[in-house]
C-alpha positions as CSV (number, residue, x, y, z in Angstrom):
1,X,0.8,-80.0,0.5
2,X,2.2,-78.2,3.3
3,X,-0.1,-77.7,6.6
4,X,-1.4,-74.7,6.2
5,X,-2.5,-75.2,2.6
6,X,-4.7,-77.9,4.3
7,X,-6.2,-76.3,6.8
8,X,-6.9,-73.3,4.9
9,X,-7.6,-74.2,1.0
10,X,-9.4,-71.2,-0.2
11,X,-6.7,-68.5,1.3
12,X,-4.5,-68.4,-1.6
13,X,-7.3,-68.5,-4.4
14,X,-8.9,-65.3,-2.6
15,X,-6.1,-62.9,-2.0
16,X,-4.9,-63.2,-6.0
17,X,-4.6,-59.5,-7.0
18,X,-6.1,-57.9,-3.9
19,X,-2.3,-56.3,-2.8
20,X,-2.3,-55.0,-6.4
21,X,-5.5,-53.4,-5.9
22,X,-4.5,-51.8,-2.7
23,X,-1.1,-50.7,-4.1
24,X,-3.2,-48.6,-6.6
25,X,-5.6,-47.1,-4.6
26,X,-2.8,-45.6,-2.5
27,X,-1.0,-44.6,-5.4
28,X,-4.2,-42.9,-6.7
29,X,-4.1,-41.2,-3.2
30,X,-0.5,-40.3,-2.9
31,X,-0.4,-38.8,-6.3
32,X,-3.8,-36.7,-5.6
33,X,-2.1,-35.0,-2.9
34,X,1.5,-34.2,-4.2
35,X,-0.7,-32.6,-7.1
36,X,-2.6,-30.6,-4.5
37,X,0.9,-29.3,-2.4
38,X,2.6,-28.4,-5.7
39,X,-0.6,-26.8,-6.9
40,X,-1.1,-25.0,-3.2
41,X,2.9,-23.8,-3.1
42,X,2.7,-22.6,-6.9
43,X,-0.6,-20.4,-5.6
44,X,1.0,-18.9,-2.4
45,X,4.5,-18.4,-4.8
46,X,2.4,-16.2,-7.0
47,X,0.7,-14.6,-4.0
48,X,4.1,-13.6,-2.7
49,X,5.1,-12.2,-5.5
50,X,2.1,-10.1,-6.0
51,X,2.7,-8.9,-2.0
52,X,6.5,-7.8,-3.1
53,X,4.9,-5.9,-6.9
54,X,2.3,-3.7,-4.5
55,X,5.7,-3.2,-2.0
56,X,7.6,-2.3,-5.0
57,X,4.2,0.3,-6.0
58,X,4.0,1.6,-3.0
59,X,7.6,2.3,-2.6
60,X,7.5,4.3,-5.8
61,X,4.6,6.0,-4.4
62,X,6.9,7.0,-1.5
63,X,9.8,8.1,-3.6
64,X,7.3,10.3,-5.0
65,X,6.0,12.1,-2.5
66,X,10.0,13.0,-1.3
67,X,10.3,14.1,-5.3
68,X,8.0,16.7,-5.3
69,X,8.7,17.8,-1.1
70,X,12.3,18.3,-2.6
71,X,11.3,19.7,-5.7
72,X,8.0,21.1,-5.1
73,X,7.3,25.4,-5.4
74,X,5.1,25.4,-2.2
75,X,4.9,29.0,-3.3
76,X,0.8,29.7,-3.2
77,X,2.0,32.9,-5.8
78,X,3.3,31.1,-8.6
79,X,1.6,28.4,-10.4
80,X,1.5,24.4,-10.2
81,X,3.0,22.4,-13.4
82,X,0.9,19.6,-14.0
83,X,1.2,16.2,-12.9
84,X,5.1,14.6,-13.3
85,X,5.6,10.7,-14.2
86,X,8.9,9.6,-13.7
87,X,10.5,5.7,-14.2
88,X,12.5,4.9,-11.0
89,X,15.1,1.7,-12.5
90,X,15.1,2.7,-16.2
91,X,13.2,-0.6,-16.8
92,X,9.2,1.3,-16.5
93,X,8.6,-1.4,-14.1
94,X,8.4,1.0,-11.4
95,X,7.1,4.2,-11.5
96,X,5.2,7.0,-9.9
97,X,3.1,9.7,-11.0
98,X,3.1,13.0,-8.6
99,X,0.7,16.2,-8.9
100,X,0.9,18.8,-6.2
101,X,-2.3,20.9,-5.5
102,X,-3.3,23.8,-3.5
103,X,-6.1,23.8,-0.8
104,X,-8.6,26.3,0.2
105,X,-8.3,27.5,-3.3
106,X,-5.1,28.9,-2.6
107,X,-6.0,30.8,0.7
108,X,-4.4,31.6,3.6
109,X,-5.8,29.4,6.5
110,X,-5.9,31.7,9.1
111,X,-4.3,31.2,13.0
112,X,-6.4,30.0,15.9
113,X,-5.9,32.2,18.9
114,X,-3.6,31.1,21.2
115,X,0.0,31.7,21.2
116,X,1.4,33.8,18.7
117,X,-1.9,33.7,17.3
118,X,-1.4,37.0,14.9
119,X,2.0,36.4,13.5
120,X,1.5,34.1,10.8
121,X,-1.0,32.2,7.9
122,X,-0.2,28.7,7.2
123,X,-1.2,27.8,2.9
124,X,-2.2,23.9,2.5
125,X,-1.0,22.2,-0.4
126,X,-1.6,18.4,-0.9
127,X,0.5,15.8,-3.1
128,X,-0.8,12.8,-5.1
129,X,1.6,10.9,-5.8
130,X,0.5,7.1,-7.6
131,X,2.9,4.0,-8.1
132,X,2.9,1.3,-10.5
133,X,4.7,-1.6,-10.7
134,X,4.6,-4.9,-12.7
135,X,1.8,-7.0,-12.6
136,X,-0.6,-3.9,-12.8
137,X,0.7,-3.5,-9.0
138,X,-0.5,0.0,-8.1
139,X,-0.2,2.3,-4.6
140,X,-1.8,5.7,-4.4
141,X,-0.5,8.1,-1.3
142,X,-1.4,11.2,-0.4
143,X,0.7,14.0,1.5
144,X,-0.4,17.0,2.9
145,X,1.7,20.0,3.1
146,X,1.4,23.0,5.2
147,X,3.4,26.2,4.5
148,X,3.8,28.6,7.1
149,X,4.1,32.2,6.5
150,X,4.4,35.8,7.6
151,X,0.5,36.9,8.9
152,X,-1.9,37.9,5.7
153,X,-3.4,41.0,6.9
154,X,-6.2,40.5,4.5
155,X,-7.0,37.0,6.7
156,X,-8.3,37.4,9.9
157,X,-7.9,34.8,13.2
158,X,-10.4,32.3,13.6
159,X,-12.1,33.2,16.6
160,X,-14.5,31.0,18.4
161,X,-12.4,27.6,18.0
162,X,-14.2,25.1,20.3
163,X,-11.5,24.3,23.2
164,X,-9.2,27.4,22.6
165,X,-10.0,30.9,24.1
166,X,-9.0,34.0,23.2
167,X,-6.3,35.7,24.7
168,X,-6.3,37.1,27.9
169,X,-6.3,41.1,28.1
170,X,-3.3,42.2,30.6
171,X,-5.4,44.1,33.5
172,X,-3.8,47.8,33.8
C-alpha cells in the first residue's frame, strides 16, 4: 500500500462516482442556458422582423399619401372617387389603401385678417392613406391638404381671431 492509502483509507471508497455526479449537474446547467440564448435570439429574430414588416407598412402608407398628392383632383367642384388600393412589388405583400376627403363640407375656409387678408379662400382636404404588409403589419397616415384659391365672395374674413387685429385704416 502506498502512504497515502495508509494514512487516509476511506478517501478512495468515498469519492467513487461523485465527479460523475458533478459532471452532470453542470451539464444539466450548461444545456439549460444554451436552450434559453437560442430561445431568447429566435424571440428578438422574430421581433426584428416584425419592426422591418410595420417599416415596410408604413412605407406603403407614405407612398400613398405622394399617390394621391400627385394624382389627387384637389378641385372642391368636382367630385372624390372612392377609396384606391394599390399593390406596390406585384407580390400583395405591400400595399396601401388611399381615400382623399374634403373638410368643412367642402367650404371655403375663410382668411384671417392680416396681410392680404381679402385676396383669397384656402379649401381643406385630408388623405387617408393605410399600409399593410406581411405579417398583418399595418400603418395608417393621415395628410392634410390645403388648397389656396382666388377669394370666395360668398365667404367672408374671420374677424375677431384671438392675437391678430384687424387692419389698420390709413388716416387721411
Amino acid at each position: 500500500m502506498s502512504s497515502s492509502n495508509r494514512i487516509f483509507p476511506y478517501r478512495r471508497a468515498r469519492q467513487k462516482g461523485a465527479a460523475l455526479v458533478v459532471g452532470l449537474l453542470l451539464l444539466l446547467v450548461l444545456t439549460l442556458l444554451a436552450i434559453s440564448g437560442m430561445n431568447t435570439a429566435s424571440l428578438e429574430l422574430v421581433m426584428a422582423g416584425n419592426t422591418q414588416f410595420y417599416q415596410n407598412a408604413f412605407q406603403a402608407a407614405e407612398t400613398g399619401i405622394e399617390q394621391a398628392i400627385q394624382t389627387a383632383d384637389f378641385n372642391p367642384g368636382t367630385s372624390i372617387e372612392g377609396p384606391t388600393t394599390e399593390d406596390i412589388d406585384g407580390t400583395s405583400n405591400d400595399a396601401y389603401t388611399i381615400s382623399v376627403e374634403r373638410q368643412l363640407n367642402g367650404a371655403a375656409q375663410p382668411a384671417i385678417w392680416g396681410s392680404t387678408w381679402d385676396s383669397f379662400s384656402t379649401y381643406h382636404f385630408e388623405i387617408d392613406s393605410a399600409g399593410a404588409s406581411a405579417r398583418n403589419a399595418r400603418a395608417n397616415n393621415i395628410q392634410g391638404v390645403a388648397v389656396i384659391s382666388p377669394a370666395d365672395s360668398t365667404v367672408a374674413p374671420l374677424a375677431g381671431v384671438t392675437g391678430l387685429s384687424a387692419p389698420a385704416t390709413p388716416s387721411p
